[in-house]
N, C-alpha and C positions, 0 to 999 in steps of 0.2 A: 640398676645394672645397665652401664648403656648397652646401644645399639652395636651389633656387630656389622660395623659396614653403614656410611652414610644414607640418609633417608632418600628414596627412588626421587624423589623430588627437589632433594638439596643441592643448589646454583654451587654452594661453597660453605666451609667451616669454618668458624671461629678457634684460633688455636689459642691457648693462653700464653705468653708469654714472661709473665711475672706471677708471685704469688697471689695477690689480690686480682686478678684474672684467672688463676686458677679456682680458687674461693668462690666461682663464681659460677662453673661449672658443677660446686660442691650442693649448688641452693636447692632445697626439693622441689622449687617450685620451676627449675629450668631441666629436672632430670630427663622430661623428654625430646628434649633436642641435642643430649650429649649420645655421640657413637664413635664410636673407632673406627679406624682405617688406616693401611699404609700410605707414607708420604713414598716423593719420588727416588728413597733410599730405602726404600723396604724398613721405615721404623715404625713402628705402632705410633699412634697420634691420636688426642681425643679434644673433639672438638666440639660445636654446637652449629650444628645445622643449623642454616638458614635458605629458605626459599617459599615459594609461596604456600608450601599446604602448612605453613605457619596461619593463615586466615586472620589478617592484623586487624583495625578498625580503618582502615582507610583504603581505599581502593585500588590502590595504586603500590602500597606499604608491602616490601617482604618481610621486617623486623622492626619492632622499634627496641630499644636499648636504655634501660633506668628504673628510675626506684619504682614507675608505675607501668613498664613495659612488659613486651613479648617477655625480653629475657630480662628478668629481676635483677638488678642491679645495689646494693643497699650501702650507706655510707654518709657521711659528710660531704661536699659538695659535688652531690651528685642529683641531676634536676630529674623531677617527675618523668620526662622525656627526653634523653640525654641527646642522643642521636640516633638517625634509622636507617636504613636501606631502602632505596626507592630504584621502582622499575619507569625507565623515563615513562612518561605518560604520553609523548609523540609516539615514537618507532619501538616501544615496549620490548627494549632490546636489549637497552645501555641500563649496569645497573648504577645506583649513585647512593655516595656516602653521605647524607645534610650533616650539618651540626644543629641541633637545637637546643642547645642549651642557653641560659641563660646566660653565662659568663663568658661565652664562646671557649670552651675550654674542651674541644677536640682536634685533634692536630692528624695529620700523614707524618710518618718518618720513614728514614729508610734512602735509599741511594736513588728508588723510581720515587718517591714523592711528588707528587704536582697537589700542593695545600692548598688551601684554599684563600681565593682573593679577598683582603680583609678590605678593599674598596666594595666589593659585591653587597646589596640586599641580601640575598637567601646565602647560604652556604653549604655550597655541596659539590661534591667533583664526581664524577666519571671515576669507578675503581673496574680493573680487571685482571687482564693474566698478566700484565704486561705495566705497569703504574699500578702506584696507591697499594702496595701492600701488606704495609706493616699501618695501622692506629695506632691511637689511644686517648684516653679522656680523663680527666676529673684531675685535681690538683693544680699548683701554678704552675710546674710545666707540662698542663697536660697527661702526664706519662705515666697518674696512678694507677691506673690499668691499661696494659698494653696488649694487643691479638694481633696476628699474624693470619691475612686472606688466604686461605689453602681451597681453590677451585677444582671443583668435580668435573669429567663429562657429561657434561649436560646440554643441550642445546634450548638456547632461549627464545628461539622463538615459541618452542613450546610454552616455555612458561608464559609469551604474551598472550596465546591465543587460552592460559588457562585462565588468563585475567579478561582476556574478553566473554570468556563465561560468567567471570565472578559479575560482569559491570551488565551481563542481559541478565543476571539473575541478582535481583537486589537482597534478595535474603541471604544470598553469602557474604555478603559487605556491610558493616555496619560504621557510618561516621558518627567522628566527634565532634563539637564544635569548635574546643580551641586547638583544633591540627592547624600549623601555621603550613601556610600557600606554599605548593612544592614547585612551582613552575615558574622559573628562574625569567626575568625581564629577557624580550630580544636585545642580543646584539647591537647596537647600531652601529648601522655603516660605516666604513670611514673606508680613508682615502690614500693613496701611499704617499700625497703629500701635505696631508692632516695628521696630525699625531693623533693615536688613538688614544682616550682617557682612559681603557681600561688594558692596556697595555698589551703586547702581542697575544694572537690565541693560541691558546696551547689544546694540542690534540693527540688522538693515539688512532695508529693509524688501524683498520680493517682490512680491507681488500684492495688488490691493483686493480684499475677500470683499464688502463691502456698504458701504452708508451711508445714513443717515437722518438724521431732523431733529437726534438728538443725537451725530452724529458719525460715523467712519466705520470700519471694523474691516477688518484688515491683516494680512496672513499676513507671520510677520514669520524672521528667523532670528538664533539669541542668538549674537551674538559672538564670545562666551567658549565656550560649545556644541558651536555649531552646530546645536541642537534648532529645529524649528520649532516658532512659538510665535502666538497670536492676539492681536491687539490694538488693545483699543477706543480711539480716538481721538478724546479729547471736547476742545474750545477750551472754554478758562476762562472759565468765565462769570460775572457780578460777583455779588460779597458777597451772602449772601442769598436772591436772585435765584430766581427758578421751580428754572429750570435746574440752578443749585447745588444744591438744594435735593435735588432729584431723584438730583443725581450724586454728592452724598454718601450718601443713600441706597442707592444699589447698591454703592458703596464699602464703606459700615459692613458689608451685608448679608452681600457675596462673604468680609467679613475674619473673622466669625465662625460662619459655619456651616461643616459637612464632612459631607458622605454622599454616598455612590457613586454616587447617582443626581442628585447634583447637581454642575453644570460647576465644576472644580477652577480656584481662585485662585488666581494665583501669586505676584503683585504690586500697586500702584498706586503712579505715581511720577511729576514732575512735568517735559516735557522740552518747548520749545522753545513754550511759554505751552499746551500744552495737557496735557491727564490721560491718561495712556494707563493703560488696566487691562487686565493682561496677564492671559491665561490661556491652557492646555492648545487646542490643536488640535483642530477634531476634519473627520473626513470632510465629513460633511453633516449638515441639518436632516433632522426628521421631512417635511418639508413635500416634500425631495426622494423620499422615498421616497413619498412619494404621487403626485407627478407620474411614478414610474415604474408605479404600480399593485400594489406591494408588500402591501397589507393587500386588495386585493381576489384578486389572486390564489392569496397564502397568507391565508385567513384566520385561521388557526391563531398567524398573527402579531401579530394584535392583544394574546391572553393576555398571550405576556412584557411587552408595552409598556405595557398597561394594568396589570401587577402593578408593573411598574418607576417608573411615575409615580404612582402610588398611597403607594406606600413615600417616592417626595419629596415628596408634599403632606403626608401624614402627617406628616413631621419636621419640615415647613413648619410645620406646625399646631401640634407639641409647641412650637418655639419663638417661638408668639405673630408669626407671621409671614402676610404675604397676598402673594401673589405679581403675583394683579390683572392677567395681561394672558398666560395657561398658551395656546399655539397653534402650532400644528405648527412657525411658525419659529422659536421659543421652546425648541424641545427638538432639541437634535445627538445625532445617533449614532456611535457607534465600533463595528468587528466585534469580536464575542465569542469567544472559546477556544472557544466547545461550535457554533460557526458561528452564532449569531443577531448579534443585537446589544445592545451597552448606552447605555440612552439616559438622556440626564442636560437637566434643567432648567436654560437660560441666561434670561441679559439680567435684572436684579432692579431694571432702572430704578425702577420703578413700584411694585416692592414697597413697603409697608406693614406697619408691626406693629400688631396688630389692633386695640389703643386709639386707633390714631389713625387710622385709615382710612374716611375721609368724603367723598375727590373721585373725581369722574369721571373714571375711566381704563380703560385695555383696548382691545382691538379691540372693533366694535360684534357681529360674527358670533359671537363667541364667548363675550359678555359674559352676566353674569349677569343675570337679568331687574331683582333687586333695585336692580341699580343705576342702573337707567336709571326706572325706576318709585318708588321711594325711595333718591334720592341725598345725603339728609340724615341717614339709619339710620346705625351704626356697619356697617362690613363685615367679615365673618368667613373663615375658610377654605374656606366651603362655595363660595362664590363661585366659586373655583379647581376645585372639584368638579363644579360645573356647566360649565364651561371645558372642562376633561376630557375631559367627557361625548362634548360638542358638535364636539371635538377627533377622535373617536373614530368617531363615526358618519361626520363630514365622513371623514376616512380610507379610512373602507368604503362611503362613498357608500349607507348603510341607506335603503332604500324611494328611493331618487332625489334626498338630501338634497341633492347638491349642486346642481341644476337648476331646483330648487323655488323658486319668488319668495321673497326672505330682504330684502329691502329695507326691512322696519318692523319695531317689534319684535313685532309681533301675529303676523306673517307668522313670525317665527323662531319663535318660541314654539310656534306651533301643527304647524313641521315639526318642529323636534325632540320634539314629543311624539307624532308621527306615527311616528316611528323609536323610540323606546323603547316604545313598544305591538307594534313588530316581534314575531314569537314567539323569535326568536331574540337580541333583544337584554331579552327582559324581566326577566333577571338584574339587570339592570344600574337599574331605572326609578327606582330609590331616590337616584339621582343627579342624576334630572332632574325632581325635583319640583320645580314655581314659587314653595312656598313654602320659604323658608332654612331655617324650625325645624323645619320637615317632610324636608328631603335628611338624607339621607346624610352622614357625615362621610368622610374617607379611609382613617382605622379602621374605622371602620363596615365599609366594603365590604371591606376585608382579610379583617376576619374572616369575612364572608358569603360570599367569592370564593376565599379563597386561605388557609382556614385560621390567618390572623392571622401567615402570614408575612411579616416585615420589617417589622412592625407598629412605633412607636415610643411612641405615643403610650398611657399607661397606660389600662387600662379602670379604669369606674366599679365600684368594690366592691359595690355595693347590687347593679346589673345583673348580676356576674360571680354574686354569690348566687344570685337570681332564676334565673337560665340553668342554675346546676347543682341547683336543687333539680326545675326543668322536665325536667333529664334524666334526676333518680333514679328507677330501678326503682321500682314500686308496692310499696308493704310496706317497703320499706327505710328500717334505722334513720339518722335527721335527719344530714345531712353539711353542713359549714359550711364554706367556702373562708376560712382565716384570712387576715391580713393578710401575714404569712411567706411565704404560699404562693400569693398572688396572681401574683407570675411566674412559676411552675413551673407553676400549673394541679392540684396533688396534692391531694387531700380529706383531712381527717381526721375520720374516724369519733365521735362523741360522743352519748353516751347521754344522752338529753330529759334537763331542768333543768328546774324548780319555777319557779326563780328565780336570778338569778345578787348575791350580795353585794357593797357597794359595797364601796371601798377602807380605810370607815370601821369596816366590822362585818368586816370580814378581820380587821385589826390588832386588835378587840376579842375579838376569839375565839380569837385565837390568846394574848392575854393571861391569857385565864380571867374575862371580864366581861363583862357588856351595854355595847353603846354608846349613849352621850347621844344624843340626840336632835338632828339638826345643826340650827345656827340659820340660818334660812333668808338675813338680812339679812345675814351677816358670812362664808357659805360662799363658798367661791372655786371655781371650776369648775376641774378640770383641768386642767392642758397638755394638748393632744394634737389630732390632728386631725380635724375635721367629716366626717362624711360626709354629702354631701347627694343624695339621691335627684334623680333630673336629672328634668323632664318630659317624657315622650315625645311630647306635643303629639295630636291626636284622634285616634280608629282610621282606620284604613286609609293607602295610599300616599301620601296627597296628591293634590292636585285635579288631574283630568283623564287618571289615571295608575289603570288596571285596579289592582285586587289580587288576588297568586296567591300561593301557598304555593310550597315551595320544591321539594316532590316532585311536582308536575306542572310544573313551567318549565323548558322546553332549554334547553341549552347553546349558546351559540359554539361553533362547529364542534372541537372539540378543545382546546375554551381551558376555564381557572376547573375545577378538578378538585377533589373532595371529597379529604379526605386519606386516605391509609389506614388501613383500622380506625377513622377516625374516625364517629361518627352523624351523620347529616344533620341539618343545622343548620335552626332555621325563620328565619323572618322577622322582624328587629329590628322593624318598625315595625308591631306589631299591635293 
């Protein structure tokens, strides 16, 4: 007798479809998984529950399907394990159809179909309310037995956290040995102008996370996966166009960078007239950890975040890049292995590479003075520096940043220098100087703050000189940082020179003769490259910004740590 009314536990039914699908609801050995229930036209319908208090051999398994399954399957090509039902084993959310059979003789039909990729190893998709809802299996095409997904109210997270019981209590799980591996190869990367081998990803979408003028970004889930995956969703915009113009830009940007602290690319692909750019998930913005009060009440917190977005503008910087619009909802976090977090730099709408960066863009809170004061200047990375800065204090609410009238830029100006005069943020003042050739670069403050770790960008050889002759012991013989030894940091010792011989009077003395005399008009300069001495622009910090040395200025409460054994470092800008 079935059940009146789907099992408290069933995700969804199996409806039959054809005769031998029906037959199959007849078997005694699946009578307890058949119940009725009305469909969404008040007809009676009898189906075969499926969800986890099915208790499969595998840990992960709500069903499996065939002559030696949950639900008994019997016949002529039909394999001991036909195919099964799996709850992803990441986000134990997504549920997915494998095919396991031997012949691959499982199909999707139906007008939402997304079958399955016959380039793919495993084979399984992503089914829900919305795709994948008609099966079927066994014969040549597939279609000797057909079922129809008919999904209950159920919410699945419960069912993950019921399998998080099954997986701390090993006695409700029992494995097999030959269950073939359910956990689909990652993705690899590609690029929007790499063709992908496994051709675009197909997804279904979940929730909206946001939207704005250029589009709207969608938590989405892959298909082929079941990973959850973000996705901006820009409508095409015409040839040229502002818009274009912008959305190729973050396109080009996301396809050729990669650092850890910047939001991982995954795709960009063209689906139903508009751009979706897919990338990695993440929890939340910076901006939510502020509405929780995370940097005010660990302030220790700020250190990792500020060494972490330091290290992205840096790289920013190494590749001639401006990011133009750096703001707490700009930067997503993920939890970290050691318990913190890792926070990585989104959204490159806006970015610019630094030749061509000449309009007005950015939030106005967080914008750089230069550009609202000279928006004709070329703009540089420091811009992003200043960003940071103002990122940083708004976080920790420094001196009552957030409360303060910020309505003009006179008004922003004069609080954010109100907050870098703080005693405890005066580490930092070299990043909020007004003038550009006066900040701080991201290097810069690495090496001031953090020892020059995750540094990218090369130092200047004249300065890296300059700084170790500043450190030599009094009396010690002349140490020169060669060009070799510029990444390592290692000195070699060298006993004072007269003079050092050109290239010309080497080769003559090593002959046995004087050299001629070079002609000035016909000499050709060397290969090799310039060093140029950089300007350090006038003493002291910069206008309206104290100057202090390095061994009377606090710290952030536990953050920016001298390194070990290393000497305290002075002040770049002196």
């Amino acid at each position: 007798m079935p059940r009146d009314g789907p099992h408290p536990l069933a995700l969804f039914s199996l409806v039959p479809l054809n005769d031998r699908a029906r037959a199959v609801l007849g078997h005694p050995e699946n009578a307890h998984l058949v119940s009725s229930f009305l469909d969404d036209k008040k007809n009676v319908r009898y189906g075969l529950d499926i969800g986890p208090f099915i208790g499969s051999k595998s840990r992960y398994t709500l069903a499996t399907i065939g002559r030696c399954g949950d639900v008994i399957v019997e016949g002529r090509g039909i394999s001991r394990i036909h195919c099964s039902f799996e709850l992803h084993e990441g986000n134990k959310s997504e549920v997915m159809l494998q095919d396991r059979s031997s012949n691959r003789s499982t199909k999707l039909f139906g007008e939402t179909a997304m079958g399955f990729e016959s380039e793919r190893v495993h084979r399984r998709v992503v089914v829900d309310e919305a795709i994948n809802l008609v099966f079927g299996f066994g014969g040549v095409a597939c279609d000797l037995l057909q079922f129809r997904i008919v999904w209950h109210s159920h919410d699945k997270r419960a069912t993950g956290l019921y399998f998080d019981y099954r997986e701390d209590n090993p006695r409700q799980t029992r494995t097999i040995p030959d269950e073939p591996p359910t956990i689909a190869p990652s993705r690899a990367i590609t690029r929007i102008h790499t063709p992908s081998l496994l051709g675009k990803i197909r997804y279904s979408e979940r929730e909206r996370l946001g939207n704005g003028a250029f589009g709207e970004v969608w938590r989405v889930a892959d298909v082929d996966t079941g990973n959850y995956l973000a996705v901006k969703r820009v409508k095409r915009p015409a040839l040229l166009s502002h818009e274009y113009v912008l959305l190729k830009r973050e396109v080009d940007t996301l396809s050729r960078i990669s650092h850890r602290n910047i939001i991982e690319y995954i795709a960009a692909q063209w689906r139903d007239g508009h751009l979706d750019i897919l990338m990695e998930i993440k929890p939340g913005s910076v901006e939510d950890l502020i509405q929780g009060d995370l940097f005010i009440r660990e302030p220790s917190s700020a250190s990792p975040f500020l060494h972490q977005m330091l290290q992205a503008l840096d790289y920013l910087a190494d590749q001639g890049i401006v990011h133009r619009d750096v703001k707490p909802e700009n930067i997503l976090y993920s939890p970290a292995v050691d318990g913190g977090y890792l926070y990585q730099l989104a959204d490159f709408g806006l970015a610019n590479m630094v030749a061509d960066a000449r309009t007005f863009a950015g939030s106005r809170l967080y914008m750089a003075p230069e550009l609202e004061q000279s928006p004709q200047l070329p703009q540089t990375p420091k811009m992003d520096i200043w960003s940071l800065f103002v990122t940083l204090i708004y976080a920790m609410n420094v001196a009552g940043f957030r409360g303060k009238m910020l309505h003009t830029t006179p008004l922003r100006i004069k609080a954010i220098q109100e907050a870098a005069n703080e005693e405890e943020f005066r580490p930092l003042q070299d990043m909020a100087i007004e003038d550009p050739s006066q900040r701080a670069t991201a290097g810069d403050m690495l090496d001031k703050l953090f020892a020059g770790e995750g540094r990218t960008t090369p130092r200047d050889r004249t300065r890296a000189t300059a700084i170790s002759a500043e450190n030599a012991e009094p009396g010690a013989p002349e140490q020169r940082i060669e060009q070799g030894d510029a990444a390592t940091g290692q000195k070699r010792s060298r006993e004072p020179k007269t003079a050092r011989r050109s290239p010309r009077e080497a080769v003559a003395a090593a002959n046995g003769r004087r050299p001629r005399p070079p002609n000035r008009e016909t000499e050709k300069q060397l290969p090799g490259p310039a060093v140029q001495t950089p300007a350090l622009g006038t003493p002291g910090l910069g206008p309206r910004v104290q100057k202090h040395t390095r061994q009377d200025v606090p710290r952030l409460p536990g953050a920016f740590p001298v390194g070990q054994g290393r000497r305290e470092e002075r002040p770049y800008f002196t």
